[in-house]
N, CA, C and O atoms as a Tinker XYZ file with bonds, in Angstrom:
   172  protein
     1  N     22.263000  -16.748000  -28.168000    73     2
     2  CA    22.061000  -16.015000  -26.925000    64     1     3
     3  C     20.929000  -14.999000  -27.118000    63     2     4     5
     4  O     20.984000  -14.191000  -28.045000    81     3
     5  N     19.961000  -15.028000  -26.304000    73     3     6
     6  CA    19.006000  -14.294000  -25.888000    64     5     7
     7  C     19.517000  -12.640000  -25.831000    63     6     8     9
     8  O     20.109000  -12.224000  -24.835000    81     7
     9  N     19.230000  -11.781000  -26.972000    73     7    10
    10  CA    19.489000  -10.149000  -26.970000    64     9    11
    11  C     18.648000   -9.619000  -25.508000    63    10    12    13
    12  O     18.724000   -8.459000  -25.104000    81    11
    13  N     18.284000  -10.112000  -25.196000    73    11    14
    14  CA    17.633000   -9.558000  -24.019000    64    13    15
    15  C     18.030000   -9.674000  -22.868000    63    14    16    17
    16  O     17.834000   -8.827000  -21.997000    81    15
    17  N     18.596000  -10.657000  -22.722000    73    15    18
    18  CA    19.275000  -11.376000  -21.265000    64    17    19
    19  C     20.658000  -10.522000  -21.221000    63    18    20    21
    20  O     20.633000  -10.187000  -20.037000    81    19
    21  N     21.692000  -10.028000  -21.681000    73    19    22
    22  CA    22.390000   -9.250000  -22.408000    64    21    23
    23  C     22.350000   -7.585000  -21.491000    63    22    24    25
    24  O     23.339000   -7.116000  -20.928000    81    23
    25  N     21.229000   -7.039000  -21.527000    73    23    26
    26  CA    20.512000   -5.865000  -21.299000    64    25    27
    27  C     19.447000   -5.945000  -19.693000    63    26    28    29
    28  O     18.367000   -5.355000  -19.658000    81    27
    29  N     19.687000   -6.313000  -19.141000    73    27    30
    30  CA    18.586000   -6.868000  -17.770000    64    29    31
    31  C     18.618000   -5.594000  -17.483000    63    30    32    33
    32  O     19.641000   -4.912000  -17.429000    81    31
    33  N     16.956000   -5.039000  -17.194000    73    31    34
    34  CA    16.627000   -4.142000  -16.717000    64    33    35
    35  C     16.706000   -3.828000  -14.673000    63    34    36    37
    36  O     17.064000   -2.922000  -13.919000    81    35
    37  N     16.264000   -4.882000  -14.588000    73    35    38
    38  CA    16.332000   -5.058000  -12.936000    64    37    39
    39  C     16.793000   -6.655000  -12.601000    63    38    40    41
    40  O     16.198000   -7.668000  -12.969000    81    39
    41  N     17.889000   -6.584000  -11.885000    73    39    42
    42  CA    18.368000   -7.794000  -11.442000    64    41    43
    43  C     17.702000   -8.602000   -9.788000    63    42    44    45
    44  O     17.958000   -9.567000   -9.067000    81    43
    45  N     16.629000   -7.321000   -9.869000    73    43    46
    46  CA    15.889000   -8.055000   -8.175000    64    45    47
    47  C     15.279000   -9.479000   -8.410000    63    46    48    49
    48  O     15.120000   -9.804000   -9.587000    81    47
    49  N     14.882000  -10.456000   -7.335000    73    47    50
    50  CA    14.330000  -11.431000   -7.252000    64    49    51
    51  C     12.788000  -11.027000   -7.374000    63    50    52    53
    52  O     12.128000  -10.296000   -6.636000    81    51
    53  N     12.294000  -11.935000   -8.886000    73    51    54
    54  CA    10.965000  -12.231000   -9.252000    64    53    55
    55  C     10.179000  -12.338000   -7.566000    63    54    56    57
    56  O      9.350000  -11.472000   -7.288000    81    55
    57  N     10.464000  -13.287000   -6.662000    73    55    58
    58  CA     9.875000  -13.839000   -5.908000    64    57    59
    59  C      9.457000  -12.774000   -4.831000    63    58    60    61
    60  O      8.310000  -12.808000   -4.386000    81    59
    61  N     10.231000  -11.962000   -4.461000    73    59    62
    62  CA    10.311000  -11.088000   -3.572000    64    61    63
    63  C      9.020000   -9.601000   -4.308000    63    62    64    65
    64  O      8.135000   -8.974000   -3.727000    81    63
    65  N      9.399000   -9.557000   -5.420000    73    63    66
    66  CA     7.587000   -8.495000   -5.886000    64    65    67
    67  C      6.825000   -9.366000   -6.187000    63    66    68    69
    68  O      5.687000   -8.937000   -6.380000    81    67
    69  N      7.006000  -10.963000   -6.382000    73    67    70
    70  CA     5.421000  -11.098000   -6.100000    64    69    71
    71  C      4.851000  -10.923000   -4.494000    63    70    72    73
    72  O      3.816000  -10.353000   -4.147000    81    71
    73  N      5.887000  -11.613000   -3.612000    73    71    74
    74  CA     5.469000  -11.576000   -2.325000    64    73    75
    75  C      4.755000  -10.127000   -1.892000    63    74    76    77
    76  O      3.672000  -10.099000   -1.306000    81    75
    77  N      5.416000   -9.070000   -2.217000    73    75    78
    78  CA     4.897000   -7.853000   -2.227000    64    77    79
    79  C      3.673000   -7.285000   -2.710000    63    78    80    81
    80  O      2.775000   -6.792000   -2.028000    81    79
    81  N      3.726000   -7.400000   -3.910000    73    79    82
    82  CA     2.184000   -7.937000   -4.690000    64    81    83
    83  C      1.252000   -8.652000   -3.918000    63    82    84    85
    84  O      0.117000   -8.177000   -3.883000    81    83
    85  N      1.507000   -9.849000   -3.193000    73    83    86
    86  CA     0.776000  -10.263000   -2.470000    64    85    87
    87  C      0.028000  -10.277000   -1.192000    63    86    88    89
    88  O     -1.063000  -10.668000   -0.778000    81    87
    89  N      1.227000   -9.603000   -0.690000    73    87    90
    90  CA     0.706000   -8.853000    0.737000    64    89    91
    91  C     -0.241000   -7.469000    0.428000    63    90    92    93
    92  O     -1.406000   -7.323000    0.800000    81    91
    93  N      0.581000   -6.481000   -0.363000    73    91    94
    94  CA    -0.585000   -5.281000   -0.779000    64    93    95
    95  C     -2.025000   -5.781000   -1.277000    63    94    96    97
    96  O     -3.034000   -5.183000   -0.902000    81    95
    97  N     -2.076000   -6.549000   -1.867000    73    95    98
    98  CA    -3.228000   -6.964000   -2.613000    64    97    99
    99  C     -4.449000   -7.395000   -1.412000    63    98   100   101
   100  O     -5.596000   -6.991000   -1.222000    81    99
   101  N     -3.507000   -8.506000   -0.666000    73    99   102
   102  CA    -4.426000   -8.600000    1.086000    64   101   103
   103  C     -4.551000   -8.021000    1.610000    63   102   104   105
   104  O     -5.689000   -7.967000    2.077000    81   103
   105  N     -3.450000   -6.916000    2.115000    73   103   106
   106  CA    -3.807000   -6.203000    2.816000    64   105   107
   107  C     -5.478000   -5.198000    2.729000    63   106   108   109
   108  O     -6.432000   -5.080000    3.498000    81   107
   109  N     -5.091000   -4.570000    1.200000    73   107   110
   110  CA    -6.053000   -3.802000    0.543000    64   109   111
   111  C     -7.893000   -4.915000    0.975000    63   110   112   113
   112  O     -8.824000   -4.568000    1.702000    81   111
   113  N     -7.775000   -5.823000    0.401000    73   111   114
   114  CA    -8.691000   -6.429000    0.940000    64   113   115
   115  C     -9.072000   -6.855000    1.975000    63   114   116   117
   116  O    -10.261000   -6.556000    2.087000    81   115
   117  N     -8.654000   -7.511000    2.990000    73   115   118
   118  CA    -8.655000   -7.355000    4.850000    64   117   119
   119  C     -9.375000   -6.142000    5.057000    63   118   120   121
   120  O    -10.507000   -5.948000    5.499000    81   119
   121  N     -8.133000   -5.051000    4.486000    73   119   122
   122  CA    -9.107000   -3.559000    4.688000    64   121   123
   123  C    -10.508000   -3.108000    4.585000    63   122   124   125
   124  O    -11.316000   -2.565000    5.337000    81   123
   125  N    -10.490000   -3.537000    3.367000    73   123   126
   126  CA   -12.239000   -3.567000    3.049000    64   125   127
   127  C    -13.231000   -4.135000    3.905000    63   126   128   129
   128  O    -14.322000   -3.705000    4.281000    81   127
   129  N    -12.291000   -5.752000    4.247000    73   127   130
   130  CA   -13.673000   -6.666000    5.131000    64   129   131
   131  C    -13.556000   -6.723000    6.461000    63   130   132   133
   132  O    -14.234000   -7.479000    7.157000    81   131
   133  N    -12.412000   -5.674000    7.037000    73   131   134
   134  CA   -12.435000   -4.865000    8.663000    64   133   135
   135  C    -13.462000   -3.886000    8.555000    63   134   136   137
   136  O    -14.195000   -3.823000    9.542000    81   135
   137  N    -13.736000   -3.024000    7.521000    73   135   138
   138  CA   -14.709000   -1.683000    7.396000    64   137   139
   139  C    -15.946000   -2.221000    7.302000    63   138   140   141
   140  O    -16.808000   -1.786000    8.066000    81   139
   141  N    -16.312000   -3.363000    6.268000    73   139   142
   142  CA   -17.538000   -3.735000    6.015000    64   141   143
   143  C    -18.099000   -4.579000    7.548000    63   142   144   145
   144  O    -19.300000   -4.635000    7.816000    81   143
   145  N    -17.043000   -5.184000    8.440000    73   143   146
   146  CA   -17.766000   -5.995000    9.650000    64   145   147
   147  C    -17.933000   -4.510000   10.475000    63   146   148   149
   148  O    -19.051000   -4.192000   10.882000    81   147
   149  N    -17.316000   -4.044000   10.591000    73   147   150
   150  CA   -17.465000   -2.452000   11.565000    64   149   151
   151  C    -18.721000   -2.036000   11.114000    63   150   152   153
   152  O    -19.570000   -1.899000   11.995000    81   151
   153  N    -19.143000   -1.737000    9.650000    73   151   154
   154  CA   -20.271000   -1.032000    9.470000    64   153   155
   155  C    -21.458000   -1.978000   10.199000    63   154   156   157
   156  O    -22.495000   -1.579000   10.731000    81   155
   157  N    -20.982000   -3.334000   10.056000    73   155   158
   158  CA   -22.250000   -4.232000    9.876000    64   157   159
   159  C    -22.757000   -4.369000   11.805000    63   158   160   161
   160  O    -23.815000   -4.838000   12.226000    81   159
   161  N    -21.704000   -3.841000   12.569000    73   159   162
   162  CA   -21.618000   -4.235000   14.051000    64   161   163
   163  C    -22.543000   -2.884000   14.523000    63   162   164   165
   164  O    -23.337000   -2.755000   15.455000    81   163
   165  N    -22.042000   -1.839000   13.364000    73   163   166
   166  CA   -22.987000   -0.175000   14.491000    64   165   167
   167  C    -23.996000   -0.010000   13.453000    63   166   168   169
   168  O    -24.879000    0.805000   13.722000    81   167
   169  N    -24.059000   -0.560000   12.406000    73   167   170
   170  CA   -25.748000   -0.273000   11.641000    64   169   171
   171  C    -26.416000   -1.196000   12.045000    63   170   172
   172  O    -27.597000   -1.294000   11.714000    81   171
């Protein structure tokens, strides 16, 4: 038996922080390329 499995630090679903991970990560970027078409529409 795995000494580690034994001791589980967080029992949340893997799947659910990547999804999270994944949305922040887009979001953050979307962000960027909403600001960069805005700049590009009034310069």
């Amino acid at each position: 038996m795995n000494q580690f499995e034994n001791e589980v630090q967080s029992k949340r679903n893997d799947a659910v922080d990547s999804a999270v991970g994944f949305v922040v990560s887009f979001g953050f970027f979307a962000t960027i390329f909403a600001v960069a078409i805005l700049i590009d529409l009034f310069v």
